[in-house]
C-alpha positions, 0 to 999 in steps of 0.5 A: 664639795662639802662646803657648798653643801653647807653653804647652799644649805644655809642659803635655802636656810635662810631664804626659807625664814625669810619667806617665813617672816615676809609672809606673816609681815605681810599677811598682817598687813592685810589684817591692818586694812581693816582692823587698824586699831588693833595694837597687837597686831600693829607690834607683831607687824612691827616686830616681823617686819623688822626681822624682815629688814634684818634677814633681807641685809644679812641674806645681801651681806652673804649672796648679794641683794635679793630686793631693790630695798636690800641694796641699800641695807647691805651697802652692796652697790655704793659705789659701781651699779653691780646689781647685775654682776650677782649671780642669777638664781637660775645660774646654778651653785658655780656662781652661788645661785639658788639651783 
């Protein structure tokens, strides 16, 4: 029981950092829109969306995709289409969903 305990843990972890960094990619973003010169703000995009690339992959490695853009990244459907054959977040820690 411990260990689900920790691994559920680190899971909402690092869910939790990856809404961080989305957040502050994306936010950035918007600021683009309309400062698009801005260097500074160019390289902290760049910087948190590449920590975004390598959350989303390590978050697939470890539970299974999260996005359409992280099959790719964790190579977790190369050769069946086993999208669907993850677990649901709704199903609950048996299967290693998020409830």
């Amino acid at each position: 029981m411990r260990n689900q305990r920790c691994t559920a843990r680190n899971k909402e972890q690092l869910l939790h950092q990856l809404d961080l960094v989305s957040f502050a990619a994306y936010d950035t973003l918007l600021y683009l829109d309309t400062h698009p010169d801005d260097e500074k703000a160019c390289d902290y995009f760049r910087e948190h969306n590449k920590m975004r690339r390598e959350l989303l992959k390590e978050y697939a490695d470890q539970y299974g995709p999260l996005t359409l853009d992280s099959m790719e990244l964790s190579g977790a459907c190369d050769s069946d289409w086993d999208w669907v054959m993850q677990p649901w977040p709704w199903e609950g820690s048996r299967k290693g969903g998020c409830c």
